[in-house]
DRENMINU-849885 format. One record per atom (N, C-alpha, C): residue in three letters; x negated, y negated, z negated. Coordinates in pm, whole numbers, plus 50000, padded with zeros to 5 digits. Each point is the difference from the previous one (the first is absolute). Example, Ala and Ser with C-alpha at 12.3 -4.5 7.8 and 13.67 -1.06 7.14 Angstrom:
ala486815056949220ala500894988150000ala499104988050000ser500354989550072ser499184988149994ser500774989149927
***
This chain:
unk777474364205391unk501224998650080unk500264985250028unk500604998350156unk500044984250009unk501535002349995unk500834988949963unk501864999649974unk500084986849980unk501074994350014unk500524988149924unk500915004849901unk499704986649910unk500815002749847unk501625002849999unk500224988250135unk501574997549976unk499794999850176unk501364997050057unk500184995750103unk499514982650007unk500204994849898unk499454983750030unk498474996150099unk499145017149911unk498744992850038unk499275004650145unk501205004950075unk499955001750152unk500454995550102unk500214984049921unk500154988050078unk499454992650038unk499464995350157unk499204993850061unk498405007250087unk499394991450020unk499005007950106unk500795007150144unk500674991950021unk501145002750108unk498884998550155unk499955014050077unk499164996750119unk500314988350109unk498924996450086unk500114993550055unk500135009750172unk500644996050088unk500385010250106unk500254990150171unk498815006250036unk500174993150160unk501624997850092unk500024989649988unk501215000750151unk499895002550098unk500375006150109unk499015006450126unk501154992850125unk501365011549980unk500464996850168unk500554984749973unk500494997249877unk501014987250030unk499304986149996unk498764999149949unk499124991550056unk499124997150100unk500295012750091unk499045003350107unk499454983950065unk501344991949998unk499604987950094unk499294989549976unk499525004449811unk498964992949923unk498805001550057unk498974993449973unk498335004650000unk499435004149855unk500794992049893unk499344999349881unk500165013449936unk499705005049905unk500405009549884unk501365001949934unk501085000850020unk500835000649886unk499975010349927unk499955000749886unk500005009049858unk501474994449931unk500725014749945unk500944994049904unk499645009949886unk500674991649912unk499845003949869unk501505007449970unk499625009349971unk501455012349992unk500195004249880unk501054989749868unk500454999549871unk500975010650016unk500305009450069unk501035007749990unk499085010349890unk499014998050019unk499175014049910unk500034996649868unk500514991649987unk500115001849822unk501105005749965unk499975002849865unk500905012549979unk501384995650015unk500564984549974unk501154999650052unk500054990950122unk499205004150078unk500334998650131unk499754985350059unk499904989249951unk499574989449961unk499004991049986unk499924991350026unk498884989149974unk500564998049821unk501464995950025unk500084996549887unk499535004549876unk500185013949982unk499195010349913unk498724986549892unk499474997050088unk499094993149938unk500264985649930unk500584992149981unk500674993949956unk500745002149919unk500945005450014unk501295010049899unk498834999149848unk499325010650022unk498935003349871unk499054988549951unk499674992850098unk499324989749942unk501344988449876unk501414996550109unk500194992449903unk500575007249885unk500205012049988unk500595007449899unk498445000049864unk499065003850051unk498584998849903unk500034989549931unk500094988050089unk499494983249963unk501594997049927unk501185004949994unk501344996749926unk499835004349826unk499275015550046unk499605008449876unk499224989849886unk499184998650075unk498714994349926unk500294988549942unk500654986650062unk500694991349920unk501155002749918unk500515008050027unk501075002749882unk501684999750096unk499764996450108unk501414996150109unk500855015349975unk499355005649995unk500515016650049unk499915006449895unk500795003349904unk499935006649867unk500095015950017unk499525011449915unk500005013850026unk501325004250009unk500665003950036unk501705010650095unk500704986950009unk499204991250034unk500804988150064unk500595003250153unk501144990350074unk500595004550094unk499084990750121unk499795004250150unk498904988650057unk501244996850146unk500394985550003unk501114999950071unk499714994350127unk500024999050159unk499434995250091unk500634998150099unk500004989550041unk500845000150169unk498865003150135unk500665008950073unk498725009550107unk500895001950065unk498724998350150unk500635007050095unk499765014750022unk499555008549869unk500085011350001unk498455006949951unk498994995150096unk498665005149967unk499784996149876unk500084985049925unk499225000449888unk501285002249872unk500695008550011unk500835006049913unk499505013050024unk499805005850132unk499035015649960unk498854997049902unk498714991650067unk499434994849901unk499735000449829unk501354993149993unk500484997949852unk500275012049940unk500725010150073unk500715010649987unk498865008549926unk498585002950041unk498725005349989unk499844993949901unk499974992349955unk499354991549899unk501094999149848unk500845005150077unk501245000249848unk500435013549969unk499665010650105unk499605017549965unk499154999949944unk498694994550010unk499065004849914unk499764995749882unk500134985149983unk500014993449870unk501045001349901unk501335001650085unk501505003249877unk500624991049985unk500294992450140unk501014987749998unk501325006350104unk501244989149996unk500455002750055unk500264991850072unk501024999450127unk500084993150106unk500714991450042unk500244989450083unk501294998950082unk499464991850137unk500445005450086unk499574995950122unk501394989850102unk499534991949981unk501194989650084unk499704997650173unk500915003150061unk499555003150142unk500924993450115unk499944992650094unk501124996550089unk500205010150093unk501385001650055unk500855009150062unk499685000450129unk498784994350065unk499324998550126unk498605012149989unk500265002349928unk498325011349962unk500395012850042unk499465005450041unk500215018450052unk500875009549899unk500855005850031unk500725011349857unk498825007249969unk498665006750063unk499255007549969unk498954990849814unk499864987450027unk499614994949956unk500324996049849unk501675001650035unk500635000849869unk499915013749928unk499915007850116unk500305014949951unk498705004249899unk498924991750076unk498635006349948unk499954991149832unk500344992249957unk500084993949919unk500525006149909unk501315004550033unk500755009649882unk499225015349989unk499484998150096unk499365012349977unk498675000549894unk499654988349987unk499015000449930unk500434995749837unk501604997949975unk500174998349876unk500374986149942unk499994987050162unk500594991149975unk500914997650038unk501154988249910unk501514995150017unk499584988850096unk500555006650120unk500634991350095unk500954986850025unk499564989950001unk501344992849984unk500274995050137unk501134997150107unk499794996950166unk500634985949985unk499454985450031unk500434992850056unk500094992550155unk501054989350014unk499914996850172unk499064992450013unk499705004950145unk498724996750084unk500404980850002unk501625000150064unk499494987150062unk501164986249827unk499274999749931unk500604987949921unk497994993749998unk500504986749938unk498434994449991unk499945006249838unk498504993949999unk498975004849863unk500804996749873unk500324989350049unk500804994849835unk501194999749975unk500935011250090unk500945006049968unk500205009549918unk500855001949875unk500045006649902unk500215016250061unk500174998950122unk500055016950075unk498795006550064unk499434989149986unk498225000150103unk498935013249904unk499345007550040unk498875007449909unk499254994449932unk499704987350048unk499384989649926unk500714995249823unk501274994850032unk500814997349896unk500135011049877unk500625010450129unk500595013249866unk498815006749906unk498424999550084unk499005007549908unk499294989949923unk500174983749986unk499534996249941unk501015004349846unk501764993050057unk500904997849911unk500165018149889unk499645009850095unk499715013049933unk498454998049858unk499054991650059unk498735000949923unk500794991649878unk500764990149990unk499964991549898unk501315008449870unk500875007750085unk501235008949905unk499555012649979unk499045007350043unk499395014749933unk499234997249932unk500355005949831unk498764996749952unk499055007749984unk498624995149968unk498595004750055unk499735004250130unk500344994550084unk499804999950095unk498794984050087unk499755009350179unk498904990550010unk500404998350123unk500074986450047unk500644998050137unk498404997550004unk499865009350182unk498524999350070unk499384992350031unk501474994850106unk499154983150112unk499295002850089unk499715010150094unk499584999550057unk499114986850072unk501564994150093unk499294991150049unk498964987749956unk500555001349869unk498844987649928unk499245001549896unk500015016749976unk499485004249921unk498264999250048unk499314992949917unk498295003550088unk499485008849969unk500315011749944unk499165014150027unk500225003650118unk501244996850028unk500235006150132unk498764996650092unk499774984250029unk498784999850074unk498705000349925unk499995005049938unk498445001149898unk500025014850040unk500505015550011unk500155008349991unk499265002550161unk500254991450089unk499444999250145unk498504986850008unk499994998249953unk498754994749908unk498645007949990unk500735010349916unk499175010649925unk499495012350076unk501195006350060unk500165010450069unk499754996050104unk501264997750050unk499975002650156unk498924991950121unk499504987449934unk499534990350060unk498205007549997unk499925004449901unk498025004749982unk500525017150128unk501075008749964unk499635012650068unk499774995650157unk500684989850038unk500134998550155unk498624988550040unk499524990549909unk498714995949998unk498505015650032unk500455006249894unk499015011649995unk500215008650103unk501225005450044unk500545011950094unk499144990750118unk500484988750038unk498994992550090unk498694998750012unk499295004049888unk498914992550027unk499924984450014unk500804992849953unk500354988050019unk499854994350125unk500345006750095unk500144995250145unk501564999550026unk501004992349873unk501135001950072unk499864986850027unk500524993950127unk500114988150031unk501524994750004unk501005005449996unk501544999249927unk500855006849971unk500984995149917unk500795010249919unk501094996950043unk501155006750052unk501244998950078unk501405008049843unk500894995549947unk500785004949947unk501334991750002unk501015010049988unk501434995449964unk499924994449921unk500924986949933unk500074990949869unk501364998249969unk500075008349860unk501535003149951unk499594987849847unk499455006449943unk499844994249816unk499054991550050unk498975003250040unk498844989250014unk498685007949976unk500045012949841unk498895003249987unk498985004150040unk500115011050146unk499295008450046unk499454988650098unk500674989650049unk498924990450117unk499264994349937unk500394991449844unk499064989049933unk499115012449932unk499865004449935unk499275006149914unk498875008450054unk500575004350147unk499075005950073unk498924991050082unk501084989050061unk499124984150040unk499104993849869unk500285002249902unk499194993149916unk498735009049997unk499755012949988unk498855008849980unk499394998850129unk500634998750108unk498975003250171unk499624981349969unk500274993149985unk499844982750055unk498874996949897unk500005005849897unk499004996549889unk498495009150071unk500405012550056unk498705004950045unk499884994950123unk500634993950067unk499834994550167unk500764992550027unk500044987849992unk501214989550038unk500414999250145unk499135002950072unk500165001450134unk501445013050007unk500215006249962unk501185012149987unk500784994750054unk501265001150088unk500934999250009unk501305002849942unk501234993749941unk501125011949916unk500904991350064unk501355013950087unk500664996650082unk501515004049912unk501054991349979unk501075009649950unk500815002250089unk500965010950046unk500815001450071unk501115000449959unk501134994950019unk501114991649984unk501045006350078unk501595001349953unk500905003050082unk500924987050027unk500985001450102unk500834990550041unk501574999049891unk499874989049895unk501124999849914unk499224997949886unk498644997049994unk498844998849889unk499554984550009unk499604994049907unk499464987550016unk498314999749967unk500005010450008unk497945001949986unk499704989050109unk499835006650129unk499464993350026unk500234981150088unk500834997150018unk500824982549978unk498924992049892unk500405009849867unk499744993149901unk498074996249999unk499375011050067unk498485002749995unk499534986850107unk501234999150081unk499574990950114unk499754987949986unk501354993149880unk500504989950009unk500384994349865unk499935009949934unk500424995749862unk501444998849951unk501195002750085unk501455003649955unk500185006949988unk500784998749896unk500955009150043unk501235005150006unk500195001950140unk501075000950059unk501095009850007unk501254999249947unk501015008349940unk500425002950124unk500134993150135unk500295004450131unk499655013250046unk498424998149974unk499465017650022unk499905013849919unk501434997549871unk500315008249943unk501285006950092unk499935010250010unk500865011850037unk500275013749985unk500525005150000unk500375018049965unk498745002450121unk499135010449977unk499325009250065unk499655013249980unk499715005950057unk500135017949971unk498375006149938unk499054990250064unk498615010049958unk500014997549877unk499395013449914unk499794999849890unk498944995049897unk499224993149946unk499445001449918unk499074988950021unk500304992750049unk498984984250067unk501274992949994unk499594984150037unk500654986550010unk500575001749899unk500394984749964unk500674993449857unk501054991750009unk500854993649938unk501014991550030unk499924993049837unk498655002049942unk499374988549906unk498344999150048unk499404992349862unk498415003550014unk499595000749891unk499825011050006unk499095006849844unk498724996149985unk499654996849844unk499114996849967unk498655011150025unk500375010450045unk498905004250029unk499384997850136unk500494992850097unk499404999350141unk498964985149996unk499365005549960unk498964984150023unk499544998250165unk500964989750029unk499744996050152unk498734991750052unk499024998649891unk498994991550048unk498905014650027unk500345012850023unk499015010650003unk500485005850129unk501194996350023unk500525006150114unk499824992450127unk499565003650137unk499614991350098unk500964996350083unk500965012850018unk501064998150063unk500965008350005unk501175000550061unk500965011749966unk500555001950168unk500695010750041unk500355003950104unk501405006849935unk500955000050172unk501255007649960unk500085006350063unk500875011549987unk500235010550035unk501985005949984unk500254999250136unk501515003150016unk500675014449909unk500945002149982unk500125010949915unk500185009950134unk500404999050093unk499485010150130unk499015003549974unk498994991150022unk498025005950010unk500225005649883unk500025001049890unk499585002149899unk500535012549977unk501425008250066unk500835014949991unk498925003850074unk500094995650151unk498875001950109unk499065010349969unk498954991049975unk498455000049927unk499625011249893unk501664999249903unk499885008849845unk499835017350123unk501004997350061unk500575018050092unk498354996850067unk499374989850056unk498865007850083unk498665005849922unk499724991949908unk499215002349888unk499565017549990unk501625005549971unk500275012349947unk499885006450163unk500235000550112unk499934999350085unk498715005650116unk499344987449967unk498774998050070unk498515002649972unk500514992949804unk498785001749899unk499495013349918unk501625006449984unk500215007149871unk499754997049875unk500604987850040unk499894995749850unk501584995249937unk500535005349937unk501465000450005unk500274990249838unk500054986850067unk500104990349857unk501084993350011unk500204988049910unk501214992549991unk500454986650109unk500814996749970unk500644987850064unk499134988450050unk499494997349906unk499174987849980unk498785005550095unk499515011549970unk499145003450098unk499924994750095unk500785004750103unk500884996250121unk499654982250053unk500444995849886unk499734985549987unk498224993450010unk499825012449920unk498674993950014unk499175001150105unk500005013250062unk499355001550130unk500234992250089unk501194995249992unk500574993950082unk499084986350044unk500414995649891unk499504985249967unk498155001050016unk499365012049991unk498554998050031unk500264994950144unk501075012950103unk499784992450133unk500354991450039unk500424989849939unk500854991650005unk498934986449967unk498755006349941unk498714987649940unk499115007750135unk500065001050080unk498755008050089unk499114986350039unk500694991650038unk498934992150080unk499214994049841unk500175002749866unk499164994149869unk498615012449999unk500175010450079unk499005007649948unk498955003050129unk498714999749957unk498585000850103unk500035017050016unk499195004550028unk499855014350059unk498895009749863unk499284988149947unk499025005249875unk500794999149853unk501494997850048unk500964995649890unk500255011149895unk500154999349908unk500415009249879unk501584998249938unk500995007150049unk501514995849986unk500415007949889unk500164998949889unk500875009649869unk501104996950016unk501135004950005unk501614998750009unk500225009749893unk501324997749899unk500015006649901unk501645007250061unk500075012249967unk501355006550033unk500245005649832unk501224990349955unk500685002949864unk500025010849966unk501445007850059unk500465009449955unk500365013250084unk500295013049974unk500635009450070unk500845000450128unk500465005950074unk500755000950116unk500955009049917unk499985007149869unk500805008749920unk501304993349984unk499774984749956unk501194989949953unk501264995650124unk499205001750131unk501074991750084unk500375016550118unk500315013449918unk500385005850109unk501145001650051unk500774990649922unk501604994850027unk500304992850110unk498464989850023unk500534989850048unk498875000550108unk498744990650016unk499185000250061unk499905014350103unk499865009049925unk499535013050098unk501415012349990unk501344992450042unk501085001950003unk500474993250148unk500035011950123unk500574995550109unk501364992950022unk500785003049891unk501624993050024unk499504985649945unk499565003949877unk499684981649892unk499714995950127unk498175004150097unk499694986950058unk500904997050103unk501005009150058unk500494997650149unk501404988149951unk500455004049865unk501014987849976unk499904986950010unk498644999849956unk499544983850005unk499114993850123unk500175011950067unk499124996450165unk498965002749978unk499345006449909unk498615001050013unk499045005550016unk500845018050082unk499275004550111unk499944995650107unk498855003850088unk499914992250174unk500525011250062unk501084999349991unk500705012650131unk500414993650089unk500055003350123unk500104994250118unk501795002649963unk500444992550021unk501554992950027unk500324997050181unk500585010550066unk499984993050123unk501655005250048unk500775004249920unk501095005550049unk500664997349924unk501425002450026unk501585000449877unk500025009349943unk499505010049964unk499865010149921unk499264995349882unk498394993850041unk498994996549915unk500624987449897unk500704999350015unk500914986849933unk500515006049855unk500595007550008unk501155006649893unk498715014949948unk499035005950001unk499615006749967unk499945001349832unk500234990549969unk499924998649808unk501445007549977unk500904995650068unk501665008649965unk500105006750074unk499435006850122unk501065008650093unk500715007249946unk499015006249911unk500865009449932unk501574998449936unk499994985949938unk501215000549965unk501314999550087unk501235002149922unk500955000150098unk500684985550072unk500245000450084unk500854986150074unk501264995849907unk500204985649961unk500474999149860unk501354988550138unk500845011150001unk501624987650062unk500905001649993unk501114992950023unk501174995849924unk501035003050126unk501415001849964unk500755005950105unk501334990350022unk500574995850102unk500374990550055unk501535000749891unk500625006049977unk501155000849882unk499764997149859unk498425002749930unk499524997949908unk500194986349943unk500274997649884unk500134983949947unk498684995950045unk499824986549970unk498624988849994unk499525002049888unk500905003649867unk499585002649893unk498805008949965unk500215012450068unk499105015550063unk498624991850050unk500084996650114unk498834993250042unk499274991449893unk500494991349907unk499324995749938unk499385008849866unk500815008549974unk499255009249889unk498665007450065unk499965004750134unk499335003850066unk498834990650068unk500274986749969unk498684991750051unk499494998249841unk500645002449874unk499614995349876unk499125015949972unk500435006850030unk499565017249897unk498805003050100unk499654998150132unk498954999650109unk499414988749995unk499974987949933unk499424989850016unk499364996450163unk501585000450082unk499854994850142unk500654990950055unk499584995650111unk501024983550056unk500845005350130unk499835013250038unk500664999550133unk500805017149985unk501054999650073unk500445012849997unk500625003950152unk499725006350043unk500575007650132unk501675003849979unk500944999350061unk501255002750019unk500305007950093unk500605017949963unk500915009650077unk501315000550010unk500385007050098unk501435006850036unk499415010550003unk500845008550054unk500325012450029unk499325002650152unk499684986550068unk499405000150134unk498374991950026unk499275000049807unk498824999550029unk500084985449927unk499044991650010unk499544986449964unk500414987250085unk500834994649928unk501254987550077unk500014987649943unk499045001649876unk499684984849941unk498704998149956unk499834989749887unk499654997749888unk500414991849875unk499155002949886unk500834991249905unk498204986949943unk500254994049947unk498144990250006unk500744994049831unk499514997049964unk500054991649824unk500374990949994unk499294992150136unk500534984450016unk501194995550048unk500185010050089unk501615000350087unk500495005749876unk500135008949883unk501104998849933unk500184991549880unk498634993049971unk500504985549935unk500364987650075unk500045001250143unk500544988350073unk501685005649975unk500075010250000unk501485004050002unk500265000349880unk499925005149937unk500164996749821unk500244985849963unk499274991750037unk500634982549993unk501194994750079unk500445010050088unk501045001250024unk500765003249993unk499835013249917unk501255007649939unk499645004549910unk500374997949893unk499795003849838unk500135013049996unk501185004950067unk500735016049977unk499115011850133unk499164993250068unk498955007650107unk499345012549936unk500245004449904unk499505012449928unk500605010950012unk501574994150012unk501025014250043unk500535001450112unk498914996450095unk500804996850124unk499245011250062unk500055005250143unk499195011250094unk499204997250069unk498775004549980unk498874995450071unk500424994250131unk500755005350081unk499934998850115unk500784987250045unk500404992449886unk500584986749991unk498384987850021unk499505008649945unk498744986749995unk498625004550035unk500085011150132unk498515004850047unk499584994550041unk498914998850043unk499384994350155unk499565003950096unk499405005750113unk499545004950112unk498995008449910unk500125013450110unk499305009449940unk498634998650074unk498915003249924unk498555000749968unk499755006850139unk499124994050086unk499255005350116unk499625014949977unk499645009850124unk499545012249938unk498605002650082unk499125005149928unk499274996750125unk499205016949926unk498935004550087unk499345010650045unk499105001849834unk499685011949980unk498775002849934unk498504992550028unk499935000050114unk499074995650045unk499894990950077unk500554996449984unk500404979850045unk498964992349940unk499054991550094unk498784996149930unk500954984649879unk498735003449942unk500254987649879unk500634987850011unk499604997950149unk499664978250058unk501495002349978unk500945009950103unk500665000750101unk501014999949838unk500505010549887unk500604996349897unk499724985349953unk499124993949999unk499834989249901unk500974990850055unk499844998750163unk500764989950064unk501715005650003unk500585008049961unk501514998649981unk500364998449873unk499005000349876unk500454988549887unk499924987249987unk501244992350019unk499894988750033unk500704992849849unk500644986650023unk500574997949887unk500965003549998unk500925003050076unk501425007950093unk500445011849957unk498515006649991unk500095019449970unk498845000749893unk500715011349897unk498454994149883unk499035014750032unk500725008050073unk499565014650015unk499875006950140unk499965014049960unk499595009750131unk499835011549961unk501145011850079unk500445012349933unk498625005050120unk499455007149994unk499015014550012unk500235011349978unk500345002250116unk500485019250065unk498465009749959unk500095009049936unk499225005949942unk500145014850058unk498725010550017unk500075009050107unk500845012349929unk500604998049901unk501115009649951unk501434996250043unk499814986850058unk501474992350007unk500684991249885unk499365002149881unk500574993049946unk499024982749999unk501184990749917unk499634987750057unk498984995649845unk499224987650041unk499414991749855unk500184988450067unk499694990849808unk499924986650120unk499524991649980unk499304989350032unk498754991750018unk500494985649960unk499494992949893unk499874988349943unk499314987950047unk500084991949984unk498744986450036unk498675001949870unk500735006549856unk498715005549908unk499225010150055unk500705009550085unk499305009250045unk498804998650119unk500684990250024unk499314991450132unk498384994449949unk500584989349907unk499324993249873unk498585005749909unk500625015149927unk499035008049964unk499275008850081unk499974999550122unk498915002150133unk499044991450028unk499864987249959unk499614993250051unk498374998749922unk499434999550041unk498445009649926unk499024983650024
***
């Protein structure tokens, strides 16, 4: 009988799988390497177990010791595998920018979740960084991981991952294209292809709000090109000791658009239904086209699942909030499609100012439409009632209709786009839209704003 012992030892030997339509405009080969096949879904998988073995073995990691980690999710599944089977327990530290599925899958596997914010820096005592170290040093027997500077992490891609994609090749890969989050999976894998062929290429792909690649260029680094960004599981806003930049040739970026994009065509085009970073990575191969000859050998590594982001990525509302479906926008209708549904939120000309403002605070809005009894006769704007508020302290109990302003243009359902944009001026912040039931919505300069593709 052939079986594995445990689930551990059906990790890795991850196939290698042609790209067909979305490189069409290549000549060369692209092959990706598809880590979703390990059992947790993951590249990380492999790592997770390596540094948990090499913790064992020195003594870091004691038996029903607790193993504590800050992740963006995969290498806490990882861990998760590795602390079911051996008889540890968990805690997984995670920022509040990661998928709910991701958290979900975590608890599901038996680890404590802990959620911190996305946007404080590293060495803020609120950062994932801070709380899972400051967790490793107050639980006792416990083993803070380290990912990022932990070197199994890149020894584990060393071992593995760097010889299967040498061999799956035939050693005709001529470069290796991957996302760079920790560092391990580019160096460790660059170190095994460069030692058998220096000629190799290793490309990292980089998001916008990351200092990978600045720093690869130039040697800063620059706190300027730290920012909140949405793709998951790549770019840094430190540099971990595991990215050895003298293996890496160059890095490319990739917008968090391309990268939703790319993840939905993947699943799409390829059938291959993987993660975020994916997205990123394909991306970024086409994005190196003019680096590759036609006899070229391209490995691109795709992390993780398309299972983790079905909240978000392959979620029509998620992408349309942030603009990042291509729907043609050509009318006043196409404007407001994220709320139509909701109801028209306005205030009535006898009503205090007070009303209006609970109603721009509980809607988190800046503009409100004003009725009578004979339809829409004003408006009320945020700024006009703190220009009036510095004028009158007591403007809270007074009647809207003391301090409106000209009511909001009305214009057609289908009133092209140009033709709305040009009656928000600085004058008018809005534009009511007659809707084919009759009732009204109404149109923002954000709304305007989040169209803009």
């Amino acid at each position: 009988m052939k079986f594995a012992k445990n689930i551990l030892e059906t990790i890795g030997n991850t196939p290698l799988v042609k790209i067909n339509k979305l490189t069409a405009e290549l000549d060369c080969l692209v092959l990706a390497k598809v880590e979703t096949f390990n059992p947790g879904n993951s590249v990380k998988d492999r790592m997770a177990i390596k540094m948990i073995e090499d913790a064992e073995a020195d003594g870091r990691l004691q038996p029903g010791g607790t193993i504590i980690e800050g992740t963006s999710g995969n290498t806490g599944m990882g861990l998760a595998l590795g602390a079911i089977v051996k008889g540890y327990k968990l805690i997984c530290v995670i920022t509040d920018k990661q998928s709910k599925e991701k958290m979900d899958i975590l608890r599901a596997v038996g680890a404590k979740v802990i959620v911190c914010p996305t946007d404080v820096e590293p060495d803020d005592p609120r950062s994932y960084y801070s709380v899972s170290k400051r967790l490793g040093t107050e639980i006792p027997n416990s083993w803070y991981v380290n990912q990022y500077d932990n070197p199994s992490n890149a020894i584990a891609h060393y071992e593995q991952t760097g010889p299967e994609i040498w061999e799956q090749t035939q050693g005709k890969v001529t470069h290796f294209v991957v996302g760079v989050g920790t560092g391990g999976t580019i160096s460790g894998v660059a170190k095994y292809l460069k030692e058998h062929n220096p000629n190799i290429k290793i490309w990292g792909v980089d998001t916008y709000g990351s200092v990978f690649k600045k720093y690869h260029e130039t040697g800063i680094f620059d706190e300027n090109e730290i920012y909140s960004y949405i793709t998951e599981g790549i770019g840094e806003d430190i540099l971990p000791k595991n990215v050895d930049f003298s293996l890496i040739d160059g890095f490319t970026k990739v917008t968090d658009k391309d990268a939703a994009v790319y993840t939905r065509k993947l699943a799409l085009e390829e059938g291959i239904f993987v993660g975020n970073s994916a997205g990123s990575a394909i991306k970024g191969v086409l994005q190196l086209k003019e680096h590759f000859k036609p006899d070229d050998v391209v490995v691109v590594l795709f992390h993780d699942s398309g299972s983790r982001y079905v909240g978000k990525m392959f979620n029509d509302d998620w992408m349309r909030e942030r603009g990042f479906l291509d729907e043609e926008i050509t009318k006043a209708v196409d404007l407001i499609k994220n709320h139509k549904d909701k109801s028209l939120v306005i205030v009535r000309t006898e009503e205090l100012v007070s009303h209006a403002i609970d109603r721009m605070k509980k809607y988190n809005i800046s503009q409100i439409p004003v009725i009578d009894t004979t339809g829409f006769v004003g408006s009320v704007d945020e700024s006009d009632l703190f220009r009036s508020y510095l004028e009158d302290k007591n403007i809270a109990d007074k009647p809207i209709k003391s301090v409106m302003g000209k009511s909001y243009p009305i214009v057609k359902s289908s009133t092209p786009v140009d033709e709305v944009s040009k009656l928000i001026t600085k004058d008018n912040h809005a534009v009511l839209v007659e809707l084919e039931n009759g009732k009204h919505h109404i149109i923002t300069k954000h709304d305007i704003i989040s169209n803009i593709n």
